[in-house]
C-alpha positions in Angstrom: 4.4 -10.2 -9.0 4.4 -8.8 -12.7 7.3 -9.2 -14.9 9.2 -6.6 -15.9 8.4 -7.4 -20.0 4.7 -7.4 -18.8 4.7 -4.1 -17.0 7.2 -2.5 -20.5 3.7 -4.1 -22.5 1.0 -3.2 -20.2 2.3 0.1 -19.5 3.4 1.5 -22.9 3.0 -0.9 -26.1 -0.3 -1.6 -25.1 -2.1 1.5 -24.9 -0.2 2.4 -28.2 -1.7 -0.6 -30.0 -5.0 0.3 -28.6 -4.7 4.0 -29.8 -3.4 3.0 -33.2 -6.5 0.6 -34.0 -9.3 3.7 -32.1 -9.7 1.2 -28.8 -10.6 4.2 -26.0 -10.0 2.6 -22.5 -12.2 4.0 -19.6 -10.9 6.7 -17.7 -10.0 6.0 -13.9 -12.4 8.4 -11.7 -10.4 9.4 -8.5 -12.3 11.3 -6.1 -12.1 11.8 -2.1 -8.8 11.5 0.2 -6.2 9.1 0.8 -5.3 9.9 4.9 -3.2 7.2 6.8 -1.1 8.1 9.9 1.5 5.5 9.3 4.9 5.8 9.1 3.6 9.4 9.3 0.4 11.4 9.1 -0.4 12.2 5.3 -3.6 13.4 3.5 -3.5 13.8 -0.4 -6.1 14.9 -2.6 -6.7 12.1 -5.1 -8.7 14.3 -7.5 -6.3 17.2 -7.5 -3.4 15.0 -7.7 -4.5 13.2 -11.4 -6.1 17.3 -12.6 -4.7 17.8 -16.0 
């Protein structure tokens, strides 16, 4: 479990910080499906779904 001043710092001041000072974080590479029939059947398009 992550607390919730964590996740406010991981998730915005962070990344800001590391902007600011030039720091370029890698890029997460999503490719393939996600597919699970559970609680009901659902296929998404990883790649499509992050596409700028």
């Amino acid at each position: 479990m992550v607390s919730p001043g964590s996740r406010v710092a991981d998730r915005f001041t962070k990344p800001g910080l590391y902007a600011e000072k030039g720091v370029h974080l890698p890029v997460a590479v999503h490719e393939g499906s996600l597919r699970t029939e559970l609680p009901f059947p659902v296929e998404i398009d990883l790649k499509r779904l992050v596409k700028r």
